[in-house]
N, C-alpha and C positions, 0 to 999 in steps of 0.2 A: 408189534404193530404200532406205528405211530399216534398219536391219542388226536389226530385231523385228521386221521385218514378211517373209513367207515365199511365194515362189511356189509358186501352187497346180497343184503340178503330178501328175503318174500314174506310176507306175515302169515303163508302157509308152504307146507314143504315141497319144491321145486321136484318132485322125483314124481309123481304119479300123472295120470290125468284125471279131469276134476271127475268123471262118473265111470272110471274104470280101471280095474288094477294095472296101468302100463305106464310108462315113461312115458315122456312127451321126447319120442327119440326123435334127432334131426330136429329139432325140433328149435326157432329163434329165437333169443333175446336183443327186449332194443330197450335202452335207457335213458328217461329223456330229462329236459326238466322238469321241477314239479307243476303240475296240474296241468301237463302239455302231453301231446300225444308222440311217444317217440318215435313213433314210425318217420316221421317227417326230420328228415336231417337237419335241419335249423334247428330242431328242440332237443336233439343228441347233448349229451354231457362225455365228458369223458371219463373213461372207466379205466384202471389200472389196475396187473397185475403184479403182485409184490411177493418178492421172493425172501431167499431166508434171510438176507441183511435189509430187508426193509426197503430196498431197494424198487422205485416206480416207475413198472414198463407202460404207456398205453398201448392200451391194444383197440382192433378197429370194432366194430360194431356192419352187421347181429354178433352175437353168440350164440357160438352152435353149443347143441346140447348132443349129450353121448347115449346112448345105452340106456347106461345106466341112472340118468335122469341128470347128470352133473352138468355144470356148465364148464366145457376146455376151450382150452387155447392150442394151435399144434396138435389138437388131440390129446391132450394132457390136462386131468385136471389141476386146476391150482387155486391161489389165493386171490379174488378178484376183489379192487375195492373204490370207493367213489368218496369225493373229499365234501360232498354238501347233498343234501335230502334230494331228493330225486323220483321219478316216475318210472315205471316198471311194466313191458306189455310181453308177453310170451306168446309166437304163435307154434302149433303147430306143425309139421312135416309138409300137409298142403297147403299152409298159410292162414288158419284159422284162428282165431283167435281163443287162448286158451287163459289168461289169465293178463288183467290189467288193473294195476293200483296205481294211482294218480299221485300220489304223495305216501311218500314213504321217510323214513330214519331212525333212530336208535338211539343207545344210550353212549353219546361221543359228546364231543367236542368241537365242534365245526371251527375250521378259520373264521373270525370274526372281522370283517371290515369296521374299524371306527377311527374318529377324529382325534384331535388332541385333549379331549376330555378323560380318555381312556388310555391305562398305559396296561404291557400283559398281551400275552398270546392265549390265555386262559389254559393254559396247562398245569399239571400241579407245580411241576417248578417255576412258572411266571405265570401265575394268575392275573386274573382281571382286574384292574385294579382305578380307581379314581386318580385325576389329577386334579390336584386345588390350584387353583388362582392363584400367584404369589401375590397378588394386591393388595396394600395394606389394608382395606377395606372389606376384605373380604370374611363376611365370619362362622365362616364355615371349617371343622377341622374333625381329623382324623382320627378314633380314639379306639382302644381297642373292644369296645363291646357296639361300636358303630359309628355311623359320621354326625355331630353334635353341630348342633345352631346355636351357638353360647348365648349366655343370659346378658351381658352388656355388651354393646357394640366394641369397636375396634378402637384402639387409639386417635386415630383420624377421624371418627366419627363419634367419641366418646366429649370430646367438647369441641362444639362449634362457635368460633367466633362472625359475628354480623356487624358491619361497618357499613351506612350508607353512603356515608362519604366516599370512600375509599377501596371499597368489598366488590367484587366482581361473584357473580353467579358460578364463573365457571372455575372460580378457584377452589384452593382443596378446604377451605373454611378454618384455617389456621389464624391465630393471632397475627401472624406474619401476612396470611394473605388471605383477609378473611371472605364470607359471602357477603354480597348484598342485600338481599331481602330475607324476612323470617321465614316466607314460603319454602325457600329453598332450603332452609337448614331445615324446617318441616318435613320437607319432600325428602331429604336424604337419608330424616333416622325412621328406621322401621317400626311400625307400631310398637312391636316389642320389647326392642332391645332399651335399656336406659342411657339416658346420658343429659349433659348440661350445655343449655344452647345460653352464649352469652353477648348480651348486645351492650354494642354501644352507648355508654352513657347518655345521657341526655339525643339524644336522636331518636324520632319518631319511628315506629314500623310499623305496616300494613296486617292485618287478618286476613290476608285475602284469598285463603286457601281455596274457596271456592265448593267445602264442603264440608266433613264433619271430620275432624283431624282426632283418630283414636290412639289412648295411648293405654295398651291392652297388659296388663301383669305386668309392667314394670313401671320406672319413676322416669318422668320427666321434669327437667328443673330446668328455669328461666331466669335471667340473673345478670345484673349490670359489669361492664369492666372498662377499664381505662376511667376510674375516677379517682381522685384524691382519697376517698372515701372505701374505696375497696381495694387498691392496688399503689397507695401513692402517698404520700408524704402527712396525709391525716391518721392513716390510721395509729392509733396509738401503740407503745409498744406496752407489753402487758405487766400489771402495775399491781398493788393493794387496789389504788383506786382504779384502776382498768383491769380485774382480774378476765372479764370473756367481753369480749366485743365482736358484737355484730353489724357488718359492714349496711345489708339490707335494711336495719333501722332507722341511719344516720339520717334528720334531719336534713342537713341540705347535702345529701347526696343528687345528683343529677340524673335523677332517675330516668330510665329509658321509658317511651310511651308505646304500646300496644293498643292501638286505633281500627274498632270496626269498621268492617266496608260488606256493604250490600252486594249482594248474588241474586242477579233477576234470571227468570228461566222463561224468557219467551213463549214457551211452549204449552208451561202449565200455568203461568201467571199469577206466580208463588216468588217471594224475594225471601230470603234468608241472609244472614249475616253469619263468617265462618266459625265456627265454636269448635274447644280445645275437648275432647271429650275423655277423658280413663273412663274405664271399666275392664269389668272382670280381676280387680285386684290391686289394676293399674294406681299410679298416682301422680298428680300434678303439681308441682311446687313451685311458688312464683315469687320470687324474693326481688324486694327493690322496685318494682314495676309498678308504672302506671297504668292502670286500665281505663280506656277511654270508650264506653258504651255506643257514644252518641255515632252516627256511622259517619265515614268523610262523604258519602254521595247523598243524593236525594232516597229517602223515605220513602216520599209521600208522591206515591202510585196509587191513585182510587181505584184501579181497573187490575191491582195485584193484592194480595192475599198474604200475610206474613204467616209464613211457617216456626219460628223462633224465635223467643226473645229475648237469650243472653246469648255471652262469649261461652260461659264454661257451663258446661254440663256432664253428665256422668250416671253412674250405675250407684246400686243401693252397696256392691261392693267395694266402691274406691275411695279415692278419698282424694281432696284440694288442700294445699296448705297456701295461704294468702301471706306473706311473712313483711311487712312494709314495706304493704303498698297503697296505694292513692285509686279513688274510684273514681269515675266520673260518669257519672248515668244524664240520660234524658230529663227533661223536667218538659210535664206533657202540656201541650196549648192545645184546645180545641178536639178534636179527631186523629190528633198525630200519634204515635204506635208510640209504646213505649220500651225502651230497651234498658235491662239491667245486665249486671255481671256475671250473674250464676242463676239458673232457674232448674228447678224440678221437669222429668220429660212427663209426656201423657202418660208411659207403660205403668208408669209409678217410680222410677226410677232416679234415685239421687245421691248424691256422693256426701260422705259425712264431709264436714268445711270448717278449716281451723284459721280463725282472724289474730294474729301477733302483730300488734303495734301499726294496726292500721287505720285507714283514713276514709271514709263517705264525702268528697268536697263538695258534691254540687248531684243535682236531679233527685227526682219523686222517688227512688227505690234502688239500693246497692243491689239486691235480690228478690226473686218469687218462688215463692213454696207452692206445690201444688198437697193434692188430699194425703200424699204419700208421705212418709215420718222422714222427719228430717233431723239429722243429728247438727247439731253448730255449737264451736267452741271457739269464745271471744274472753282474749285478755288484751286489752286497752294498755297495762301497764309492765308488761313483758314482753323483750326483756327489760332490765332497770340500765338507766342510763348510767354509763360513768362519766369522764371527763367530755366524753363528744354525747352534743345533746342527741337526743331520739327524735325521731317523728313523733308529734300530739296526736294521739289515736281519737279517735271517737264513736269506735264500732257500738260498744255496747250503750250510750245515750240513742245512737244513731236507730238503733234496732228498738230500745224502749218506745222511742217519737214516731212509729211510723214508717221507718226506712226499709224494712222486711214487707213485704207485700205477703199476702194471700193466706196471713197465719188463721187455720183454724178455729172456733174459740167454742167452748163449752159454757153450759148457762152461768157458771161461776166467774168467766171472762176469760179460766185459764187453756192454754192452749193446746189443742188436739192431735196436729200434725208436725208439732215440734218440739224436740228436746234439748234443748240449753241451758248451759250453766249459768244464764241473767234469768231475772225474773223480769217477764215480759207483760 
């Protein structure tokens, strides 16, 4: 028998009747759709009998029943069978109804109708089988203990380039033809997966994601290109005196800028600014970047509610690497809100934060610690410069004087909610 084709059988034995030792002789079968009443010729299926090569007769509908309780054809029994689940009503000699199951089937194989997602007739020799996307994008693959979502995105979405000048949205975010805005190279890698979005030197970009952009068990890195300084006729070739050079360091490198923008919600009359958030493992690395706090719109809504007040936030298990870069926070007049870089969430929640050769320039506060333990690792003078100066760091005066907001302090002055290698 064919492994589509299904015997048509009863989930009790078609020979007797239901309260008395007899046949159901003369007796009809009508088989319809499932959960349809087959009497009614619209809801008939067709039913086949199949001979010794396998071979599929239809035959009409009722089926008479013999004698001996069988179902024949010509008076002959045989092999009768139906190629999808099916309903099942037996009458009678006088037309009464002796047995009705509304849905029936077996242990087969039905024809499967599907798209081009699926390839296979699900038989053993041509199983059912997935079809992948040939897209290079796509990161999904075939292994043999099941289908895998790999741990780093794809080539095409493994480094995005961001040109405002010149980047279009709908391009594939290549060097060659890169994106426009950081939202979109945002919006394109999946929380999970890792990879390095790199932006244009010296060219500004928007935070404007519009909500909390998570970057869950794996690394996202941020990172300037197209400057003398990382790709181009400064970097030095490597020397006694240049043994390791770090592009992200350089002094006057043309660092790209990373500018908040406010998120007003009408509705609830709450403004938010969009923040880069890891957790669960995740990690955030921002080499070369300026971070600019102060937002590009108006603030200062008396009648809205500020929900946040950094770019970056995170969980107790991720972690930020800050690798030179320049901060630019708020410096607060009056009643105006204040916005720093990184801050502690309400749950408790906060990513340990490592400062390399970086910069405080201007506003009341790089960061706010809330009650929850803060891990922070600040070296001011790593890495050491070779022939190409470094950026002048000033994290760890910056955090002595005041720049860290909300440090804990116990009666001795020393501090309760954070752990760092300065003495604060």
């Amino acid at each position: 028998m064919s492994q589509t084709n299904v015997p048509l059988t009863l989930p009790v034995q078609l020979v007797t009747m239901p309260r008395q030792f007899d046949t159901v002789f003369n007796g009809k079968i009508y088989v319809g759709q499932p959960d349809t009443n087959p009497l009614a010729d619209e809801n008939r299926i067709t039913v086949y009998q199949e001979d010794e090569s396998q071979t599929l007769i239809p035959i009409a509908q009722p089926i008479d029943i013999n004698a001996g309780g069988y179902p024949v054809v010509g008076g002959q029994v045989v092999k009768l069978v139906v190629t999808q689940d099916y309903s099942i009503l037996v009458n009678d000699r006088f037309g009464a109804q002796v047995y009705y199951f509304s849905h029936c089937s077996g242990p087969y194989v039905l024809n499967v109708a599907h798209d081009q997602t699926l390839h296979g007739d699900g038989t053993p020799a041509n199983p059912l089988g997935v079809e992948l996307s040939k897209d290079a994008g796509n990161l999904l693959e075939i292994r043999s203990d099941g289908l895998y979502y790999g741990v780093s995105a794809s080539d095409d979405l493994l480094n995005l380039y961001v040109n405002t000048d010149t980047g279009d949205d709908t391009n594939i975010g290549s060097r060659e033809k890169p994106l426009k805005t950081l939202r979109e190279a945002l919006k394109r890698t999946p929380s999970n997966k890792s990879n390095t979005i790199h932006l244009k030197a010296g060219q500004t970009f928007l935070l404007d994601i519009g909500t909390d952009l998570f970057i869950v068990g794996c690394t996202r890195v941020i990172t300037p290109y197209d400057d003398p300084y990382v790709d181009g006729d400064k970097v030095p070739v490597p020397s006694p005196a240049d043994p390791a050079y770090y592009p992200w360091a350089a002094r006057d490198l043309a660092r790209p800028t990373i500018k908040a923008q406010i998120n007003y919600n009408d509705m609830t009359h709450v403004f938010t600014i969009g923040t880069l958030w890891p957790k669960e493992g995740g990690k955030l690395e921002l080499q070369g970047i300026i971070l600019d706090a102060v937002p590009v719109n108006d603030d200062q809504q008396p009648t809205y509610v500020a929900f946040n007040e950094a770019m970056v936030y995170g969980d107790s298990t991720a972690g930020v690497n800050f690798f030179g870069c320049i901060f630019v926070t708020k410096t607060k007049v009056g009643n105006q809100y204040e916005w720093g870089v990184f801050s502690g969430y309400s749950d408790g929640g906060i990513p340990s934060i490592n400062f390399s050769r970086c910069k405080h320039l201007s506003g009341d506060y790089y960061g706010m610690l809330l009650n929850c333990p803060t891990k922070i690792f600040v070296t001011d003078d790593w890495p050491a410069a070779g022939t190409v100066p470094y950026l002048e760091a000033n994290i760890i005066p910056a955090t002595i004087n005041g720049k860290l907001a909300n440090i804990i302090r116990g009666p001795g002055g020393e501090p309760r909610n954070l752990v760092c290698n300065v003495v604060v």
